[in-house]
DOZABA-113905 format. One line per field, with one value per atom (N, C-alpha, C, O, CB): residue in one letter; atom name; x, y, z. Coordinates in pm, whole numbers, plus 32768, in hexadecimal, padded with zeros to 4 digits. Glycine has a CB too. Example, Ala and Ser with C-alpha at 12.3 -4.5 7.8 and 13.67 -1.06 7.14 Angstrom:
BEGIN
residu: [A_A_A_A_A_S_S_S_S_S]
atome: [N_CA_C_O_CB_N_CA_C_O_CB]
east: [8527_84CE_8528_8590_846B_8505_8557_850A_853D_8580]
north: [7DC7_7E3E_7EB6_7EB4_7E41_7F1F_7F96_8003_8072_7FC4]
up: [830C_830C_830C_834E_8389_82C4_82CA_8313_8324_823C]
end
This chain:
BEGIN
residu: [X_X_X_X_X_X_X_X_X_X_X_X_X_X_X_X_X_X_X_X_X_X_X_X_X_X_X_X_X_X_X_X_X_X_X_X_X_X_X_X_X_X_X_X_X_X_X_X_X_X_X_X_X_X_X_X_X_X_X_X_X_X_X_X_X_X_X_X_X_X_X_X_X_X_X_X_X_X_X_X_X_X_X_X_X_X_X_X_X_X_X_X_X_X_X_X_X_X_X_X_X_X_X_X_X_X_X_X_X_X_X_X_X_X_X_X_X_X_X_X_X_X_X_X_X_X_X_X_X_X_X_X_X_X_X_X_X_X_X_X_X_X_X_X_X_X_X_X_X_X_X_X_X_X_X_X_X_X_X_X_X_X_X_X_X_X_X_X_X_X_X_X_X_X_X_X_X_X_X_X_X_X_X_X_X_X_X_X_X_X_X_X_X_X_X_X_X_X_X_X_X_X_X_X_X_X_X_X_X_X_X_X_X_X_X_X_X_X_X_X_X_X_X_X_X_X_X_X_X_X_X_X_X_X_X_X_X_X_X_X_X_X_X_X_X_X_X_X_X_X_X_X_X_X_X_X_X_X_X_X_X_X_X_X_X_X_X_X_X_X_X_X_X_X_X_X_X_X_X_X_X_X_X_X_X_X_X_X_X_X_X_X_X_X_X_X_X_X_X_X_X_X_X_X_X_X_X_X_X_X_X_X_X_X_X_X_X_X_X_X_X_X_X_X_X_X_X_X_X_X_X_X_X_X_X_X_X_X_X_X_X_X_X_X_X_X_X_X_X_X_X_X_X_X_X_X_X_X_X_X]
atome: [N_CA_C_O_CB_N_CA_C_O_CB_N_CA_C_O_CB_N_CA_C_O_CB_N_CA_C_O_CB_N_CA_C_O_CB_N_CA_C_O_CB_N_CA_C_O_CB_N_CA_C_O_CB_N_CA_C_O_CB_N_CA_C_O_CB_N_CA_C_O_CB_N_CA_C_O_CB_N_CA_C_O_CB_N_CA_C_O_CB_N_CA_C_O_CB_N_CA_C_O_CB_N_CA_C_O_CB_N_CA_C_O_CB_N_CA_C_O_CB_N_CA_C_O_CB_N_CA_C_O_CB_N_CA_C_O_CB_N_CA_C_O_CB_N_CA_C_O_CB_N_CA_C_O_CB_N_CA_C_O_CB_N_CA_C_O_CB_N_CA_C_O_CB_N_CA_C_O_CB_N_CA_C_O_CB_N_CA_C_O_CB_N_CA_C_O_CB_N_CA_C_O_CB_N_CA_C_O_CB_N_CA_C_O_CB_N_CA_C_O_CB_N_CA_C_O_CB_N_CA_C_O_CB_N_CA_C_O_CB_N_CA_C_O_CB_N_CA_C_O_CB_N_CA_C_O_CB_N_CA_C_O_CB_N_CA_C_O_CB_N_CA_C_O_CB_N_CA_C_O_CB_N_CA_C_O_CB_N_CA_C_O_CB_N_CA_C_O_CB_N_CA_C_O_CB_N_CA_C_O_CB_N_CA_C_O_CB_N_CA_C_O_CB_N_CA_C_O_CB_N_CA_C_O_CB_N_CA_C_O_CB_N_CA_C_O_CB_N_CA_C_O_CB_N_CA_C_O_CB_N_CA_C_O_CB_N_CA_C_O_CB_N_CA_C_O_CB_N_CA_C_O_CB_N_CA_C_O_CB_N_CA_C_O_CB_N_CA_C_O_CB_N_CA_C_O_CB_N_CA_C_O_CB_N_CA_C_O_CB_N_CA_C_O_CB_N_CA_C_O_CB]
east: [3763_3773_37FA_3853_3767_381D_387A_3890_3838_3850_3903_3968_39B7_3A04_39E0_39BB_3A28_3ABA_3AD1_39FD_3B16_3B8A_3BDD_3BE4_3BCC_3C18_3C5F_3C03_3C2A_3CFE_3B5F_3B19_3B19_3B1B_3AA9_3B17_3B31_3AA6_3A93_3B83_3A4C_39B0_399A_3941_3935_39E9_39B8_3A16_3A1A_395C_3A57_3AFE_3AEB_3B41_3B66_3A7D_3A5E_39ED_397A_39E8_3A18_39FC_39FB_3A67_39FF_399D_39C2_3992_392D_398B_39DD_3997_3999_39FD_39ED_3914_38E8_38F7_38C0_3844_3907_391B_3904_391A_399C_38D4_389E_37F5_37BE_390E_37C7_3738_3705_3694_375C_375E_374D_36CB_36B2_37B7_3675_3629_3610_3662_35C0_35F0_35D3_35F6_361B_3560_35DE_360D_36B2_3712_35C1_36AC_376D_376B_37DC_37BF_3720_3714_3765_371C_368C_37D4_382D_37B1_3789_38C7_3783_3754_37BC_380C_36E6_37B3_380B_37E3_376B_37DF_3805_37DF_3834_38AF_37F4_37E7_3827_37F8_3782_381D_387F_3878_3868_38C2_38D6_37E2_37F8_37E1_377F_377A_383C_381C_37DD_3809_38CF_3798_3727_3781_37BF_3658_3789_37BE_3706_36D7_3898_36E1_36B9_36F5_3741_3688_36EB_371B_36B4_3642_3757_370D_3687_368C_36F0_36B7_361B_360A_35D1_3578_35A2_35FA_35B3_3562_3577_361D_34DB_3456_344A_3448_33DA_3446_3419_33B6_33B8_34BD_333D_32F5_32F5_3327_32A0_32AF_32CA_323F_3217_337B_31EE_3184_31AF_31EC_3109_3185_31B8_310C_309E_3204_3126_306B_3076_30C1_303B_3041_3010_3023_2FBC_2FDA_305F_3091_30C9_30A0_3027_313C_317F_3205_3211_3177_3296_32FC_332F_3375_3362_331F_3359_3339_3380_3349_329D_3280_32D6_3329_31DD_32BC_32F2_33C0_33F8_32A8_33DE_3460_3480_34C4_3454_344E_343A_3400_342C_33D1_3394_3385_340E_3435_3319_342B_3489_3548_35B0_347D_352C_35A9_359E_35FF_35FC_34E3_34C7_3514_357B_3424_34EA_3503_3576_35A7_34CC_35CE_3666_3681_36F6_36E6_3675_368E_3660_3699_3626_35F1_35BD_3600_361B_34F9_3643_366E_3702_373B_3654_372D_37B9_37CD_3836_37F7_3754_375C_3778_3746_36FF_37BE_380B_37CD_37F0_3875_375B_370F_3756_3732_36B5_37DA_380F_380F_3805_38A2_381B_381B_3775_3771_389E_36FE_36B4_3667_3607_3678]
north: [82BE_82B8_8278_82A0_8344_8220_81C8_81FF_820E_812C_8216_8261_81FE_81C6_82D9_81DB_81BC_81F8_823B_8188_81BB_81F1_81E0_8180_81B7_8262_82A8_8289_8256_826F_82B3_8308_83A0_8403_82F8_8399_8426_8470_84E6_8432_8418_8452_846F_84BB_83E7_8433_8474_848D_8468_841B_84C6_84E2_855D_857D_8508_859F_8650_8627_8602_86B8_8633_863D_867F_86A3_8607_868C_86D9_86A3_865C_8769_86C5_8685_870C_8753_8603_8731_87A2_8780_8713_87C0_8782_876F_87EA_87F5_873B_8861_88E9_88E0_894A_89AF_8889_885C_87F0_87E4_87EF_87C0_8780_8795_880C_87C1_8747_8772_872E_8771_8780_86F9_869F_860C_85C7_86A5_85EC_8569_8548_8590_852F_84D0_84A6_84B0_84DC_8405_84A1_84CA_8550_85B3_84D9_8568_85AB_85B7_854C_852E_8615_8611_862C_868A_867B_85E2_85A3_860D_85F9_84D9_8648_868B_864E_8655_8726_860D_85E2_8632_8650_855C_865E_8689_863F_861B_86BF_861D_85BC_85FE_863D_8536_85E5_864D_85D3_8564_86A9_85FD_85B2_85F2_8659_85F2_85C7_8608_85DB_856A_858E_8621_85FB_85C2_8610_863F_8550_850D_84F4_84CC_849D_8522_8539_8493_844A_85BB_8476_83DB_83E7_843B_837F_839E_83CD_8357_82FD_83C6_8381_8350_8327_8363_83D8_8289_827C_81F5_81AB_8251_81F7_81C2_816A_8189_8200_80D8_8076_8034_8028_7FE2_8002_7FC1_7F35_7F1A_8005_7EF1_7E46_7DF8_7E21_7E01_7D92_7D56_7CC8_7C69_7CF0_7CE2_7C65_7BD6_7BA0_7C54_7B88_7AED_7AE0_7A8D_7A80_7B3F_7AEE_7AE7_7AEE_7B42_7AD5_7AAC_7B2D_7B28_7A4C_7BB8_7C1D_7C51_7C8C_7C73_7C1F_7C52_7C0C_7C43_7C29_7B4B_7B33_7B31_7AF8_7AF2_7B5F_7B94_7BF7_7BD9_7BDC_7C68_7CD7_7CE9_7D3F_7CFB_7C79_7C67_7C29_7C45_7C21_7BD7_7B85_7BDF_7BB4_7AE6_7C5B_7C85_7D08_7D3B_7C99_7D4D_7D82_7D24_7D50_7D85_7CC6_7C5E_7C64_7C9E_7BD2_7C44_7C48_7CC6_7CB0_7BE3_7D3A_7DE2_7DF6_7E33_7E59_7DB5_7DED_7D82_7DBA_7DF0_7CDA_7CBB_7CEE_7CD5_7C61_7D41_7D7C_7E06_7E31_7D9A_7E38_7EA5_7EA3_7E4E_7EDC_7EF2_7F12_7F5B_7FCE_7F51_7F0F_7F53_7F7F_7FD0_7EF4_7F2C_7F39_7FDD_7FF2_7F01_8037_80BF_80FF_817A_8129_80BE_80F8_8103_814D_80CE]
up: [9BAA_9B1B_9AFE_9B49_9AD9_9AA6_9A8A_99F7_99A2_9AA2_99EB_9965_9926_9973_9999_98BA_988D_984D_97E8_9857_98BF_98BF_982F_97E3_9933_9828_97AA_9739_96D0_9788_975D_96F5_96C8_9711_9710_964F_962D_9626_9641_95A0_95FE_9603_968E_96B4_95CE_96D9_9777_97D5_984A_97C8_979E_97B2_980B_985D_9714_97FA_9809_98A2_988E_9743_990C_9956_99E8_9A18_993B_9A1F_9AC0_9B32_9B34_9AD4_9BA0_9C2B_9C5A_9C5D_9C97_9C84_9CA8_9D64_9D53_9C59_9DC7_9E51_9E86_9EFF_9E78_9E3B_9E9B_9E55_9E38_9E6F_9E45_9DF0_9E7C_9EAA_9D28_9E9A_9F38_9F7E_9F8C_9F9F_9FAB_A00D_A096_A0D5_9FD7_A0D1_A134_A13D_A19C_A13C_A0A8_A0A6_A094_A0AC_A03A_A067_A077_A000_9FEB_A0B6_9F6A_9EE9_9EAD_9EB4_9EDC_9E7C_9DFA_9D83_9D55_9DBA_9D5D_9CC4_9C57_9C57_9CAE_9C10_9BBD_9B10_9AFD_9BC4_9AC7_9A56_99DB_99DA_9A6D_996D_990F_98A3_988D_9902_984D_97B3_9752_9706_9789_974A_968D_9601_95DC_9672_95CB_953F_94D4_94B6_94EC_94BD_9452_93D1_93EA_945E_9369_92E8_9259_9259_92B3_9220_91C4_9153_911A_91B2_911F_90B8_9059_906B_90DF_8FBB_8F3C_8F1E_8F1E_8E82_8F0A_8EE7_8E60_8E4E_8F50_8DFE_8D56_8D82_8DD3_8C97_8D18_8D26_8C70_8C04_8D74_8CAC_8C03_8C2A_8C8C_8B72_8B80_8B98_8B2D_8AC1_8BBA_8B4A_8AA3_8ACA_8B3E_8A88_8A42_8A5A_8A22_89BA_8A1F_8A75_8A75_8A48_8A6C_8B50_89FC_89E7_8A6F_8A84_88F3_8A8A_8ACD_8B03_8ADC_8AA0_8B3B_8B24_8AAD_8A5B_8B2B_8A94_8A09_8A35_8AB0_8965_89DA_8A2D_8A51_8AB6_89F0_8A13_8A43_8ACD_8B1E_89F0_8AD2_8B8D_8BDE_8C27_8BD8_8BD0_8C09_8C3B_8C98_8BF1_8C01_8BC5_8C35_8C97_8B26_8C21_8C35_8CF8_8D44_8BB4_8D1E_8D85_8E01_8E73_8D6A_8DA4_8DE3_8DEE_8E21_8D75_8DA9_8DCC_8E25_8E5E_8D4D_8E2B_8EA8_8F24_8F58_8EB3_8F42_8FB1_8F9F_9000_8FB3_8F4D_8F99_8F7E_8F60_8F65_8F6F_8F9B_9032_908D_8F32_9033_90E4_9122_918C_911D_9133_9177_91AA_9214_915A_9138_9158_91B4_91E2_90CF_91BF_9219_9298_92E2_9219_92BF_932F_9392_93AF_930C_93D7_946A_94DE_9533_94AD_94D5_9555_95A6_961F_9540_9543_9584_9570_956A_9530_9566_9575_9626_963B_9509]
end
């Protein structure tokens, strides 16, 4: 398992070496804390091919191109 160094999401870790068995393998135990985050939920009705969809589509697309996968 490969960690990235001075993460704090996985900062919380153990090398267990009395978990040992036969093989040359350390089991390795990681702490990840998940946090729930409230996301507000709102809803708008848009009509069809007019300029507000397209508007509205096109700034979805640059919201999701800005997201930051790197830590998923």
């Amino acid at each position: 398992m490969f960690l990235r160094p001075n993460s704090s999401e996985l900062d919380d870790h153990s090398i267990l070496p009395e978990l040992q068995h036969s093989s040359d393998h350390t089991p390795l135990m990681v702490n990840i804390q998940i946090l729930e985050e409230f996301i507000p939920e709102v809803r708008h009705t848009i009509i069809k091919n007019n300029k507000e969809e397209m508007k509205f589509t096109l700034e979805i697309i640059k919201r999701f191109k800005k997201i930051d996968t790197f830590n998923i």
